[in-house]
N, C-alpha and C positions, 0 to 999 in steps of 0.2 A: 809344783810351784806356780804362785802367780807370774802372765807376763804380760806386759804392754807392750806390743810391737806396733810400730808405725809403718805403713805397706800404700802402695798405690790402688786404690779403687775404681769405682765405673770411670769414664771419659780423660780417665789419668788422673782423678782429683784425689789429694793425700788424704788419709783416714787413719785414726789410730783405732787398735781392738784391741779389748781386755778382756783375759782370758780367766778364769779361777783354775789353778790347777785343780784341786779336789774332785771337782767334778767338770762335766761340760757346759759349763754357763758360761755365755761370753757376753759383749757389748762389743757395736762398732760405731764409731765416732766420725764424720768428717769435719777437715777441716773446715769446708766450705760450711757455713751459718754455724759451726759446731753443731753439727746436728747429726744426733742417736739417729742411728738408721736400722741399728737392726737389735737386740735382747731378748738372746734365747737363756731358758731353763736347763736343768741338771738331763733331762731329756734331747735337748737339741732341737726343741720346738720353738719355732719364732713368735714370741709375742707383741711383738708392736707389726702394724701395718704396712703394707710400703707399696703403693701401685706400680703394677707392673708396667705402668705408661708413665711413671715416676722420669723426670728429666732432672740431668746431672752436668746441667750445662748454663752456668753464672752468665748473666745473673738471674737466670729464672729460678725460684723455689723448687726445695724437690718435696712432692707431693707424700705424704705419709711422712711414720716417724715421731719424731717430738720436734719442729720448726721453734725457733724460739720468737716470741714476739716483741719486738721492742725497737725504739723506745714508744710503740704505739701498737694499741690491742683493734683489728679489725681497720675500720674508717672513721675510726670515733679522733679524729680528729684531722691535721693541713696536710700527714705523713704520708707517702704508699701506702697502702691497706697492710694490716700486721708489721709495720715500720722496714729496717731496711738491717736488722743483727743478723736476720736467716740471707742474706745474699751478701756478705762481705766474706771475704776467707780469714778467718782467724790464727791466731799466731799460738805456737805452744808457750804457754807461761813459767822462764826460765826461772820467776822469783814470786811463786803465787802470794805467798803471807800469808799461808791459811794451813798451821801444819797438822799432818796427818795422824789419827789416834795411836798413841804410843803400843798397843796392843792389837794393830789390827793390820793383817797383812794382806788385808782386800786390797785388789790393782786398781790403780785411778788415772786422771789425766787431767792436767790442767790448761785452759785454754787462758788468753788475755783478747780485751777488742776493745781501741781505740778510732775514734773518728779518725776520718779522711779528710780532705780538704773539700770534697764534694760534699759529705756527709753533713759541713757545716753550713751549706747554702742551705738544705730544708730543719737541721735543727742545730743551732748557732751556739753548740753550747759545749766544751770539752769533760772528757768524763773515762774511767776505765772499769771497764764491766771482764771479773775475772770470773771461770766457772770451773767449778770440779765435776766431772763427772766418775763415779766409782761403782765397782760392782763389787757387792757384798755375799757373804754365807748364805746358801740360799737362792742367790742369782734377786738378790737387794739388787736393784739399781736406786741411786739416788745424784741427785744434780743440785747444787749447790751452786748459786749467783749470787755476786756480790757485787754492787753497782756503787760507783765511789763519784762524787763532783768535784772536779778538776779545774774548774773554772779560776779565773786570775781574774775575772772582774766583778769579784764577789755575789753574784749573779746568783738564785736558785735557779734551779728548772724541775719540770715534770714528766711524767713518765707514765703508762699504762702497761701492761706487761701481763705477757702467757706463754704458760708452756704448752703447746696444742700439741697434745698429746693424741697420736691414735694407735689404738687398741685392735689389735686380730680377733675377731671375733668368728665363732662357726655360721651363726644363723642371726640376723639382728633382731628377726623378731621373736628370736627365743632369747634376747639379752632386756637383764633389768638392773637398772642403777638405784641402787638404795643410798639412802644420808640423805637426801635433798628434797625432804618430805618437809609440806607445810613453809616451806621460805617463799619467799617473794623473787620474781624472775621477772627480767626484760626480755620480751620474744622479738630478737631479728626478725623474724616473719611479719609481724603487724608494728614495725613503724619502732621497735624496742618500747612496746608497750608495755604498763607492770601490773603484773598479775600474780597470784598467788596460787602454788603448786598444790593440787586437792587427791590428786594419788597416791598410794600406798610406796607406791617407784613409779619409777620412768620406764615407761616401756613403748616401746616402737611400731606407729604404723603408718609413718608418714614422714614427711620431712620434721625435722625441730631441729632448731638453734633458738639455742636458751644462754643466758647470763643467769646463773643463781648468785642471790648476793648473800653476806654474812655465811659464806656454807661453813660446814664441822669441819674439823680439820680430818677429819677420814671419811673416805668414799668408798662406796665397794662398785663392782659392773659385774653381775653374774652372768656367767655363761652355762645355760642348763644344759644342752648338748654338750661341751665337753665337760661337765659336772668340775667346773672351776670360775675361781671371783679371782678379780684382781683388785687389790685395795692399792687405794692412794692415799696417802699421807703429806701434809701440805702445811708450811709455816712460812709468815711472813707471807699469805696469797689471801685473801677474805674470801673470794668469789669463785664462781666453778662455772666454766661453760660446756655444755652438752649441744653434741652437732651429731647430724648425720641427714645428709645431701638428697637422700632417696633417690629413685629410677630419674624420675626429668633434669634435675640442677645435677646428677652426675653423668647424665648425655651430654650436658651442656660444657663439661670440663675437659679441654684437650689432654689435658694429663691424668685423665680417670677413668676406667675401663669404665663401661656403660652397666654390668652388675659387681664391680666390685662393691657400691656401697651397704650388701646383706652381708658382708665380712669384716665391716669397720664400724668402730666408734669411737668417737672423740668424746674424751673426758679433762677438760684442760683446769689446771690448778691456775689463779689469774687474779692479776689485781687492775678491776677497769673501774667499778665504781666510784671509788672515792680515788684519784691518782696519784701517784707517790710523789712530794715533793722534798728535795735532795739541798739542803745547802750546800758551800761553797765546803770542802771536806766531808761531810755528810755521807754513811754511806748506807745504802739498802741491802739486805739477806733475804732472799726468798728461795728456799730448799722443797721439793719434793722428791719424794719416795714410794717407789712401786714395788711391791710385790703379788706372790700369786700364793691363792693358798688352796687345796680343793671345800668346794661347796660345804661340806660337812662339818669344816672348819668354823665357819662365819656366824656369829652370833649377832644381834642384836647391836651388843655394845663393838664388835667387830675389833675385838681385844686380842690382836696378833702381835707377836713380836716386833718391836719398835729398835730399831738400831739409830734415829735419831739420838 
């Protein structure tokens, strides 16, 4: 059977894990930022990242995982850099509104985040951002935000948002990101200058941080040492950011071993370009979905089974 228990994690901080009975595929959740911390396969292999210098100690971010960004993506605007969702502890959502497929006995959990009184000094605006997170046949994960404007003084407001996802990887410069061929990209490295992507994939041998804008709505990131891709699947996100720190910028991270970054990559599903703006009731959906398939799988059209 499926189960959802709720358990204490690193530094005491609550977490819930979803288990699949069928096989060993699990998810773990903290409360703290709601943030996936760990998704293993029918194997018991860990597929998202998680540094081992990783801190579990509010309000600093914990490094790896899926960090969720909001209400702001980076410094792209007045907020903390990736806004202030990943350092608030979130609340389990007793009354989500978002009911569960009549046919599906996948485990899930739902969280609720509402401002604070502090929250409203840097962004003045009320609002409740509910999220599913569920683990599906297969060891699907998928996460589901749903961002509502709460506001009483008929106010809009706006938002930039990412799920900065990182990916376990064996070797990074045995890893290529296919789908994001030929779009146009602002490179963090020179100034979010825009450029236009002339490779076949992405492939690594140096630092990059990229914004891809208008991406597909499927991604793959192959892993040719362990002859596996991970696809992402992403609705309600236009843009894809690809990052990876290399040797100097991850010395330079106290929460980042000095070679973990040949084992990570980030592939975040994201909406920064154009930013979402929310009336007064108005609400946002922005869902992605990961799974893993092996290499031999992946075609072109990257036509895998879709449980959206």
């Amino acid at each position: 059977m499926a189960a959802v228990e709720r358990e204490v994690g690193m530094n005491g901080l609550e977490k819930v894990v979803l288990r699949d009975g069928a096989s060993a595929c699990s998810a773990e959740v903290y409360l703290y930022g709601a943030h996936v911390t760990s998704w293993k396969n029918d194997k018991g292999e860990e597929l998202l990242f998680l540094s081992n210098k990783a801190l579990f100690d509010p309000p600093k971010p914990i490094r790896g995982g899926i960090p969720i960004c909001f209400p702001q993506f980076s410094n792209l605007g007045s907020l903390p850099s990736h806004g202030f969702a990943r350092n608030r502890i979130w609340a389990l959502d007793t009354d989500p509104q978002l009911l569960p497929s009549p046919t599906s006995t996948a485990p899930f959990v739902d969280f609720i985040f509402k401002p604070s009184h502090d929250d409203f000094k840097t962004f003045p605006h009320s609002f409740e951002y509910r999220l599913r997170v569920q683990l599906g046949p297969g060891a699907i994960l998928t996460l589901t935000s749903r961002i509502r404007n709460t506001n009483s003084d008929g106010k809009p407001f706006t938002f930039t948002f990412a799920y900065h996802t990182y990916f376990s990887v064996s070797d990074i410069s045995e890893v290529r990101v296919e789908g994001l061929e030929t779009l146009d990209y602002l490179d963090n490295l020179q100034e979010r200058s825009r450029f236009t992507e002339q490779g076949d994939a992405i492939t690594f041998e140096g630092e990059l941080d990229r914004i891809y804008l208008e991406a597909p709505r499927k991604i793959a990131i192959l892993d040719h040492e362990k002859n596996r891709t991970f696809v992402v699947i992403k609705d309600g996100l236009p843009d894809a950011v690809v990052w990876n720190p290399w040797d100097k910028k991850a010395k330079a991270m106290s929460d980042f071993g000095d070679e973990e970054y040949k084992h990570m990559v980030c592939v975040e599903a994201a909406a920064i370009e154009d930013p979402v703006t929310l009336k007064p009731s108005e609400e946002w959906t922005g869902r992605l979905q990961l799974s893993l398939v092996p290499n031999t799988h992946v075609g072109g059209s990257l036509d895998i089974p879709n449980a959206l």
